[in-house]
NUVOTI-650679 format. One record per residue (C-alpha): residue number from 1; x, y, z. Coordinates in pm, 1 decimal, m for minus. Layout:
NUVOTI-650679
   i        x        y        z
 NUM        X        Y        Z
...
//
This chain:
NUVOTI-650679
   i        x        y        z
   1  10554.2  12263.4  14560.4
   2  10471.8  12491.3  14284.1
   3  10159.0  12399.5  14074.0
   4  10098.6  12468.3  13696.2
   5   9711.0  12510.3  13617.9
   6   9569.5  12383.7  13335.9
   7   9177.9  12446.4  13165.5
   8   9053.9  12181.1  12941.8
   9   8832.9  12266.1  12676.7
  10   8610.8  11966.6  12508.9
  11   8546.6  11679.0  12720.3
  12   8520.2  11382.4  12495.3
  13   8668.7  11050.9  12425.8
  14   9056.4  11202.1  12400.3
  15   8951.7  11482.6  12733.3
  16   8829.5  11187.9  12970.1
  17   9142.9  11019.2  12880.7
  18   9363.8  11318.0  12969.4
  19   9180.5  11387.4  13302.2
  20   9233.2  10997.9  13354.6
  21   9614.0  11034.2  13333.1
  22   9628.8  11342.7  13476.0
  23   9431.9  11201.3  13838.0
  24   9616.9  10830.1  13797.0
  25   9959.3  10933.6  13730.2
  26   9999.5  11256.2  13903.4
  27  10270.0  11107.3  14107.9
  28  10467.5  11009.9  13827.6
  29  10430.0  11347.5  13665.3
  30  10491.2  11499.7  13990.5
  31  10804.8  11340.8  14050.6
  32  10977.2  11401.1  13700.4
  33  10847.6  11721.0  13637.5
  34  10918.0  11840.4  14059.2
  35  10560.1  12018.9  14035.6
  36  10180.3  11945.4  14006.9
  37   9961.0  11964.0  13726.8
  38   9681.6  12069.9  13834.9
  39   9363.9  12033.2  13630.2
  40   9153.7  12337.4  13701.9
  41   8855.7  12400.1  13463.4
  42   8687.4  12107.3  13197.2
  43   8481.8  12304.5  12999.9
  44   8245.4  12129.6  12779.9
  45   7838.7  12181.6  12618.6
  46   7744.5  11848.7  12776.2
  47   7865.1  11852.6  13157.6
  48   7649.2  11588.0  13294.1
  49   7726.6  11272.6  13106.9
  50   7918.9  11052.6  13285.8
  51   8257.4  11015.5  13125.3
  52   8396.7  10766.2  13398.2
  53   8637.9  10971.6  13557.0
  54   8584.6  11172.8  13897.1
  55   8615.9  11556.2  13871.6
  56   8629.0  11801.3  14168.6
  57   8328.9  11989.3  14266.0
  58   8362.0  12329.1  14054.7
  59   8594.1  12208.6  13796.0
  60   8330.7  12145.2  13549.5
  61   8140.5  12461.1  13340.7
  62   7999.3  12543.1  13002.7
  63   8174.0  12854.3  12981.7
  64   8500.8  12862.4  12752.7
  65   8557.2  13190.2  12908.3
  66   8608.2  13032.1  13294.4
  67   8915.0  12905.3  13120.3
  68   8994.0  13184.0  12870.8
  69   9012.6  13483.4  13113.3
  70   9124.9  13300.5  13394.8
  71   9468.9  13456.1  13486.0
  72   9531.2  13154.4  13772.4
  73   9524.4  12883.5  13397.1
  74   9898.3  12870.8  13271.5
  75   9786.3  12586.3  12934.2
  76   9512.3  12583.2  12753.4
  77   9411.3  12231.9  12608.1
  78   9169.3  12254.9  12298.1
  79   9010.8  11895.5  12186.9
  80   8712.3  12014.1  12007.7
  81   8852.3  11975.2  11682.0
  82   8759.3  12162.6  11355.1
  83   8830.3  12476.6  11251.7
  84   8600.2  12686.1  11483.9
  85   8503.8  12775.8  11722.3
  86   8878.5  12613.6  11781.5
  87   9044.8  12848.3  11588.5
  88   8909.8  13169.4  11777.5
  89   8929.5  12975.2  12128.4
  90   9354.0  12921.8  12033.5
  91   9381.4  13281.5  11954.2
  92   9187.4  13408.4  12248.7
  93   9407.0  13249.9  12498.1
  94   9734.8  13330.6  12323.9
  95   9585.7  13712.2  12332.4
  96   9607.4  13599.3  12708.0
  97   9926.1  13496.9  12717.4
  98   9866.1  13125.4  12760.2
  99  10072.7  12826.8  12619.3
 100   9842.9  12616.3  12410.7
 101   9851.5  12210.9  12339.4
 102   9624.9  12092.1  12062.1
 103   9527.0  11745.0  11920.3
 104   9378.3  11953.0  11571.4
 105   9543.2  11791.7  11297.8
 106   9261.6  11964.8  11075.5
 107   9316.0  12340.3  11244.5
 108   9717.5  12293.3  11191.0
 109   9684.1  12199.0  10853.6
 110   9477.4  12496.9  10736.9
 111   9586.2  12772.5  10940.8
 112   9917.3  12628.2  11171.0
 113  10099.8  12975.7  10997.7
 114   9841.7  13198.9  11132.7
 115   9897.0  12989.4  11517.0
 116  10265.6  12963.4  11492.8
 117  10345.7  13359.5  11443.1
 118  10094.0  13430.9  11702.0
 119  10277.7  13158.9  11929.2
 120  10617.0  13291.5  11857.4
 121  10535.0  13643.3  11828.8
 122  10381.3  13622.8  12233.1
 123  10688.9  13423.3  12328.1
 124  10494.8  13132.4  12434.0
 125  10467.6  12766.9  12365.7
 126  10218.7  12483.4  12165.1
 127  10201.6  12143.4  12179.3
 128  10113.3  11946.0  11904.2
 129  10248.3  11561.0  11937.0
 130   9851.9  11414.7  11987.6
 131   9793.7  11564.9  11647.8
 132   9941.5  11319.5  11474.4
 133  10013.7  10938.2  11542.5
 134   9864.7  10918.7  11871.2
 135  10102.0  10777.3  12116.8
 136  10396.9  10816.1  11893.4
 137  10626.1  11096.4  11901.2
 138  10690.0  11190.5  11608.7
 139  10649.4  11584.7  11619.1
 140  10921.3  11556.7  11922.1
 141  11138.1  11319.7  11697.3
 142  11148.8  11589.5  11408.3
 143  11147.9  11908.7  11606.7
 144  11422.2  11778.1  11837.3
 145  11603.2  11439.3  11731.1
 146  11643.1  11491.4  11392.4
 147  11706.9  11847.6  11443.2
 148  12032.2  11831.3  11239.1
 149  11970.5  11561.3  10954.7
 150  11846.1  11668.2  10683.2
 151  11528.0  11460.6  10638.5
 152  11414.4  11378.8  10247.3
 153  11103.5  11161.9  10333.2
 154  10855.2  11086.2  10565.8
 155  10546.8  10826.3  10435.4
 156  10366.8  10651.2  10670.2
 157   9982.1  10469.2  10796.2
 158   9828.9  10763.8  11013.6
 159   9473.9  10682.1  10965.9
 160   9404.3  10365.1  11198.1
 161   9034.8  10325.8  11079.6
 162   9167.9  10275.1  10710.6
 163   9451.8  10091.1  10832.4
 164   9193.1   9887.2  11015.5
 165   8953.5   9834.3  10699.6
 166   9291.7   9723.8  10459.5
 167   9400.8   9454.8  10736.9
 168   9048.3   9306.8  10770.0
 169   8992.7   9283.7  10428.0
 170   9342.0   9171.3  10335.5
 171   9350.9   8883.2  10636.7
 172   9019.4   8769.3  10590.1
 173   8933.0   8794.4  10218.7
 174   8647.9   9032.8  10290.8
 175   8456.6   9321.6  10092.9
 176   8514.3   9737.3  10196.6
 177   8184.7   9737.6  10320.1
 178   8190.5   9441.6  10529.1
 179   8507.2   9549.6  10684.0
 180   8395.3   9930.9  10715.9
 181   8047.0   9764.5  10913.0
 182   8308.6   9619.8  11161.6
 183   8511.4   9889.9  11201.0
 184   8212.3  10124.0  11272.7
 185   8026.5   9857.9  11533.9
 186   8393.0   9830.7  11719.5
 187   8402.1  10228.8  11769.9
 188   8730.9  10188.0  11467.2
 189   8507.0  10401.2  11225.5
 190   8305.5  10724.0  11303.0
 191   7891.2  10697.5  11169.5
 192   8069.6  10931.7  10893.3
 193   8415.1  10774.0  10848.4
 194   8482.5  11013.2  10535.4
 195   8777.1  11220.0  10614.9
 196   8916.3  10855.7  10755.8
 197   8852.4  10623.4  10454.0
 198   8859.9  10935.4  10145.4
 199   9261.0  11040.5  10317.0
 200   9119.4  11357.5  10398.8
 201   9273.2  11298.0  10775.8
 202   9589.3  11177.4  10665.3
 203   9649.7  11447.1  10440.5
 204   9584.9  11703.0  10750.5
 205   9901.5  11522.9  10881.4
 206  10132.3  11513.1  10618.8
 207  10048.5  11848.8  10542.1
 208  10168.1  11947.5  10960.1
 209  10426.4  11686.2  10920.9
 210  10607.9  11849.8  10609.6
 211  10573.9  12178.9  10757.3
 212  10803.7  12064.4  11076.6
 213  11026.2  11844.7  10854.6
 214  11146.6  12157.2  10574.8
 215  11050.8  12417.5  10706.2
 216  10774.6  12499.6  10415.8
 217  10435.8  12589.5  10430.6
 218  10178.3  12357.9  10286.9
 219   9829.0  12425.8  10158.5
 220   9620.6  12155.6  10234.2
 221   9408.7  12167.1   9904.7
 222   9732.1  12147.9   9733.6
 223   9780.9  11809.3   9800.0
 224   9684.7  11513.2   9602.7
 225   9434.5  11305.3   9787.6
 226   9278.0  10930.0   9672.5
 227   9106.2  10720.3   9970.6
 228   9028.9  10340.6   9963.2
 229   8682.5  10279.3   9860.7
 230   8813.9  10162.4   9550.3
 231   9040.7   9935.9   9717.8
 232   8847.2   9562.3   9605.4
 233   8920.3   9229.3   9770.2
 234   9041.6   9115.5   9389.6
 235   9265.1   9379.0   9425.0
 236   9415.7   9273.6   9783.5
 237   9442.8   8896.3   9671.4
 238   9665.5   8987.0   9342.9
 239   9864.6   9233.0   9502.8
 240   9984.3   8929.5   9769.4
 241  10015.5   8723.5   9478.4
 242  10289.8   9049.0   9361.0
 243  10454.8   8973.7   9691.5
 244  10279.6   9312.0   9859.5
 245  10008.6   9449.7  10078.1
 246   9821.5   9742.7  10036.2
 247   9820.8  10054.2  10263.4
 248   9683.6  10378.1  10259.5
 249   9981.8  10601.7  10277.4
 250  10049.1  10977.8  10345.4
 251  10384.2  11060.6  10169.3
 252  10613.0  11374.4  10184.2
 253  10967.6  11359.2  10024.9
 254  11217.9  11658.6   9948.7
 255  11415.5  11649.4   9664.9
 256  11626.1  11997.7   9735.5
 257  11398.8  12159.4   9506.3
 258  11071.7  12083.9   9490.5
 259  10824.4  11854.6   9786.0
 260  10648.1  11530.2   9666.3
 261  10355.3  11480.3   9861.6
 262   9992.4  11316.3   9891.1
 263   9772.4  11035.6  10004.9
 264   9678.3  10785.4   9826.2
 265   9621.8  10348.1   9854.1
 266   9989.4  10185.9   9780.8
 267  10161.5   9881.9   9761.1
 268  10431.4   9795.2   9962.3
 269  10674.2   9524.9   9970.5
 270  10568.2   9247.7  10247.6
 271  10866.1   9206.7  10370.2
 272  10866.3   9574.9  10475.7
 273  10827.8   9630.5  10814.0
 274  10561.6   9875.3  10754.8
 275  10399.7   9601.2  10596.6
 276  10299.2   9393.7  10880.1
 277  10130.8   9683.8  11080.1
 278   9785.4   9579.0  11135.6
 279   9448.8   9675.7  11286.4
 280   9440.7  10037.4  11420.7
 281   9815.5  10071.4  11469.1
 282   9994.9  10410.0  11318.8
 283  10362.2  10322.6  11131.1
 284  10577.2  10637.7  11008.6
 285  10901.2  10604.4  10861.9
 286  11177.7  10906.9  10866.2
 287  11459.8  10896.7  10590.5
 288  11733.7  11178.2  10617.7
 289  12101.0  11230.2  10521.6
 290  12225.5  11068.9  10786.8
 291  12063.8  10765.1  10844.7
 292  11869.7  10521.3  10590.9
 293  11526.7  10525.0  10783.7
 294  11408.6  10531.9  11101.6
 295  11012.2  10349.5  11193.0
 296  10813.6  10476.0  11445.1
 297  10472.7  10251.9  11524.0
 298  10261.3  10242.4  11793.8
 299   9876.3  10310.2  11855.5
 300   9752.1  10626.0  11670.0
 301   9403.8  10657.4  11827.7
 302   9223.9  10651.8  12146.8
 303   9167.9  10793.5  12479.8
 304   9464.8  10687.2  12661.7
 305   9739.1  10690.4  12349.5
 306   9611.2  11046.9  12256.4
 307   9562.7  11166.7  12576.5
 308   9968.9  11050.5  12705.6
 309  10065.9  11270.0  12382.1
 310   9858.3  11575.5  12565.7
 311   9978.2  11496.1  12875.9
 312  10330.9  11454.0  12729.1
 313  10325.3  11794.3  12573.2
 314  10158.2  11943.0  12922.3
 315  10489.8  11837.2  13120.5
 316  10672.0  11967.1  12815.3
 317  10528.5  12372.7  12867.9
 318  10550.5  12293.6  13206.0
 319  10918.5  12268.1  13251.9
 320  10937.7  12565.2  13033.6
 321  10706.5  12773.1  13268.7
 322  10903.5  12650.9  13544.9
 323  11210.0  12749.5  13417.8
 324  11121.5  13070.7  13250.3
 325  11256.6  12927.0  12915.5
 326  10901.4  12953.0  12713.6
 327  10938.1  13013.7  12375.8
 328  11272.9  12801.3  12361.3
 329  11207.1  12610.5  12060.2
 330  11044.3  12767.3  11750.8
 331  10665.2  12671.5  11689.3
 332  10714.5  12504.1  11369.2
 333  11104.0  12378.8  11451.7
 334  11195.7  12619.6  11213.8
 335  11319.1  12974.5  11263.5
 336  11019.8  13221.9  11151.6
 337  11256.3  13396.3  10911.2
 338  11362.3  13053.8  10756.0
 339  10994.8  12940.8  10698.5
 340  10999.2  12965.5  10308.5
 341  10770.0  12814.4  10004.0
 342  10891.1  12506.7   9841.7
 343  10748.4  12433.6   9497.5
 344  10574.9  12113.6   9517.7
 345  10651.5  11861.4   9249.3
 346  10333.3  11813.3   9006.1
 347  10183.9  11445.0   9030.0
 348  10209.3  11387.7   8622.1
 349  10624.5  11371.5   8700.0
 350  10613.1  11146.6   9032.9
 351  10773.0  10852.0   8898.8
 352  10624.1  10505.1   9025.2
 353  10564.4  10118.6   8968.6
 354  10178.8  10081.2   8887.6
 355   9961.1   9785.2   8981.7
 356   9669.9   9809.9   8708.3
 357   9328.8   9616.1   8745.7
 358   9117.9   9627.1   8367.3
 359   8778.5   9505.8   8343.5
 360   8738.3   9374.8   8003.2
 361   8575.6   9127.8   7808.0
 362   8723.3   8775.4   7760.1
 363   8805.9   8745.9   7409.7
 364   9071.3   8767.8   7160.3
 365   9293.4   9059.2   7119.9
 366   9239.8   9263.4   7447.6
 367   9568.2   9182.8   7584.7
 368   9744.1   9291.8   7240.4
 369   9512.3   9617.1   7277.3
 370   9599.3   9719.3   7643.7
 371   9962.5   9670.3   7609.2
 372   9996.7   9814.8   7266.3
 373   9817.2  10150.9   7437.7
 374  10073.1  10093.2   7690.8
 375  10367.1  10077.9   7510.3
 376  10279.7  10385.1   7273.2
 377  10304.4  10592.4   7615.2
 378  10651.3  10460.2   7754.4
 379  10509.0  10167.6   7970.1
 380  10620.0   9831.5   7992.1
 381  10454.5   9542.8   8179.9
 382  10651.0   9317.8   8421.0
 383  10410.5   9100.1   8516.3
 384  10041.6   8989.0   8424.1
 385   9764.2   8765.6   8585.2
 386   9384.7   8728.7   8423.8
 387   9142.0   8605.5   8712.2
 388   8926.8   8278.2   8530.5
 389   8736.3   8299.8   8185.5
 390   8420.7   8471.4   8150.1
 391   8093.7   8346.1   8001.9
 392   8073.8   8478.9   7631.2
 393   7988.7   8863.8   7640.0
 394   8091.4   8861.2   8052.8
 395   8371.8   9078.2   8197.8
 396   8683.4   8941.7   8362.7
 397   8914.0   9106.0   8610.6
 398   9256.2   9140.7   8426.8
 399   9593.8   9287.9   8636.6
 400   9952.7   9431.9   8560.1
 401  10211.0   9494.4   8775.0
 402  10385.7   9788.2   8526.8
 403  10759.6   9866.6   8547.6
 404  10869.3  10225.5   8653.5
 405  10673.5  10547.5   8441.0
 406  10586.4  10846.2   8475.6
 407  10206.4  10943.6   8659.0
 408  10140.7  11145.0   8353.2
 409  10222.1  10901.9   8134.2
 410  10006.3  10633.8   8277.7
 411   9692.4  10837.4   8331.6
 412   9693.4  10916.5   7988.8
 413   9720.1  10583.0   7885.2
 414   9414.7  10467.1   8103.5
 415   9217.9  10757.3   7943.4
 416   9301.8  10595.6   7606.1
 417   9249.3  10243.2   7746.4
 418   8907.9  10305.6   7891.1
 419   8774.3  10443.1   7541.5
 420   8790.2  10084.1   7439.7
 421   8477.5   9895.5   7365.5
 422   8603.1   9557.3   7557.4
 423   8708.7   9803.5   7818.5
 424   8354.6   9732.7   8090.7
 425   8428.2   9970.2   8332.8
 426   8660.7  10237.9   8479.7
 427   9027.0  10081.6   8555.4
 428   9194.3  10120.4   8937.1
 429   9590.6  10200.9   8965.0
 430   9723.2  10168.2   9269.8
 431  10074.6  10285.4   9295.3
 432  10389.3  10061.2   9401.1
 433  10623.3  10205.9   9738.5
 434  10957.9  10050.4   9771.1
//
């Protein structure tokens, strides 16, 4: 039976989960792919930790280079993550004429143009699907079954440690930090959970995502990025009392002519299906011209999720190895010479719904003040709720749910409204999703 080698490089949390799969499930690999993966080099700094799976004698080395230059290696895994020494290890084994699979969301997003034409220009293959959502495939869904729909929008929850913080703090009436202290003693939350709870993750996602879905490359510091920390419990418990919950989203919709797309906290109906994903659990939804939308959820994180995605991609190269069909499907589902810019849309004309939360003093007129701000810059409020009275010279929490308006004409209104002297301290918006 033929065998297809494969080097591993970074050994961690998603790399003991691959070699896991990869030594339980061989025979079910084995038997749909009708070959063996064989996993021939780990290479990693740390070698001696125990990870709690059993290697072979010899597999294990500190040397990137026993995998690298090692003509018997047909894919080259890289979970290091970051941008180097990732980066140069991709483009060294390409230069080697190795197919590639990657988990590094952050790598794709900044240079994926710069991987793709060396991919496609060498006739080979990368795998991508653990480098976004985990477990669910949607990098196979776009790239192959939507290949002829037009899609127009893709928003979904691909950060499971923010998803994790919003659910705890929306089903059990608890502060960020509380729920961020949970997250981080149940291995949810990294010691630094920045690029999880600021967006900067799910940005790297949308930004890979959009690239697949219209064919358009995406700077990553073009996109407009808001995290959660402002997200308050107040804000959680009038926004079910609106008849939504809050999510942190990463959005991408096409238009025809120009791309909408960032990351910020939003409100979403609870009666959406999207709504109801909880805990660490990914949700992305898929609108195109031929269907209304499609939902993909499933679990977005962790060893064995990841790792299937890998190992899913793996069998993928395989079969194109074993077939002598590599290079088959373009790197970025896109032909190279259709990969062209698309303006994106600026932020001040993304049309929304706005959920507003003022704190101001309790006294006469501040209502008449805020809306009459409001209503000089096209806004009109649908709905209102003031949380208690304050003790004379005390701040209350004061909310709006505003009707549809523009994002430039509601940031300049908040400007205005926070120049205010019963205005106590800087306003939140939290945009609406239907």
């Amino acid at each position: 039976m033929r065998k297809i080698n494969v080097g591993l490089i970074g050994f961690g949390t998603i790399g003991a989960g691959v070699a896991k799969i990869l030594a339980e499930n061989q025979e079910v690999t084995q038997k749909r792919l009708g070959a063996a993966v064989c996993l021939a080099k780990i290479a990693d700094l740390d070698i001696t930790t125990d990870r709690g799976v059993v290697v072979n004698d010899g597999v294990l080395t500190t040397s990137v280079d026993d995998i690298i230059e090692n003509p018997e290696i047909d894919i080259v895994i890289e979970l290091i993550g970051g941008y180097e020494p990732a980066r140069t290890f991709i483009l060294k084994a390409l230069k080697n004429n190795k197919h590639v699979v990657t988990a590094n969301k952050a790598l794709l997003a900044k240079h994926g143009d710069e991987l793709f034409e060396t991919v496609e220009g060498k006739g080979l293959s990368i795998g991508f699907e653990a480098s976004i959502g985990g477990a669910i495939p949607i990098v196979r869904s776009i790239r192959e079954g939507f290949v002829a729909n037009r899609i127009q929008t893709i928003e979904g929850i691909v950060n499971g440690t923010a998803n994790y913080i919003l659910s705890k703090m929306s089903d059990e009436n608890c502060d960020f930090d509380v729920a961020l202290k949970e997250a981080q003693e149940k291995g949810f939350a990294e010691v630094d959970p920045t690029f999880d709870i600021e967006g900067i993750d799910s940005a790297h996602k949308i930004a890979v995502l959009t690239r697949i879905a219209y064919g358009a490359p995406i700077k990553f510091e073009d996109i407009k990025v808001s995290g959660i920390t402002n997200i308050t419990s107040e804000d959680i418990e009038f926004g079910k009392e609106f008849g939504y919950r809050i999510k942190l989203l990463a959005i991408s919709k096409y238009d025809g002519e120009s791309i909408d797309i960032r990351v910020h906290p939003a409100m979403i109906p609870s009666s959406h299906p999207m709504a109801s994903v909880n805990g660490v659990l990914n949700a992305i939804r898929v609108c195109d011209d031929m269907m209304d939308e499609n939902i993909l959820i499933g679990h977005g994180a962790g060893a064995l999720p990841t790792g299937s995605a890998v190992v899913g991609d793996i069998v993928e190269i395989a079969r194109n190895i074993i077939s002598n069909a590599s290079g088959r499907m373009p790197a970025s589902s896109f032909q190279s010479s259709e990969i062209k810019p698309i303006p994106l849309k600026d932020i001040s004309a993304v049309e929304s719904e706005y959920f507003l939360r003022f704190n101001v003093l309790d006294k006469p007129g501040v209502l008449s003040k805020i809306s009459g701000i409001l209503g000089n810059h096209c806004i009109s409020i649908e709905s209102m709720i003031q949380k208690g009275r304050g003790e004379k010279g005390k701040a209350v929490s004061l909310f709006m749910m505003c009707h549809r308006s523009s994002e430039g004409n509601i940031q300049n209104a908040l400007k205005e409204i926070e120049q205010l002297d019963v205005v106590c301290a800087k306003s939140n918006l939290i945009r609406v999703e239907k």
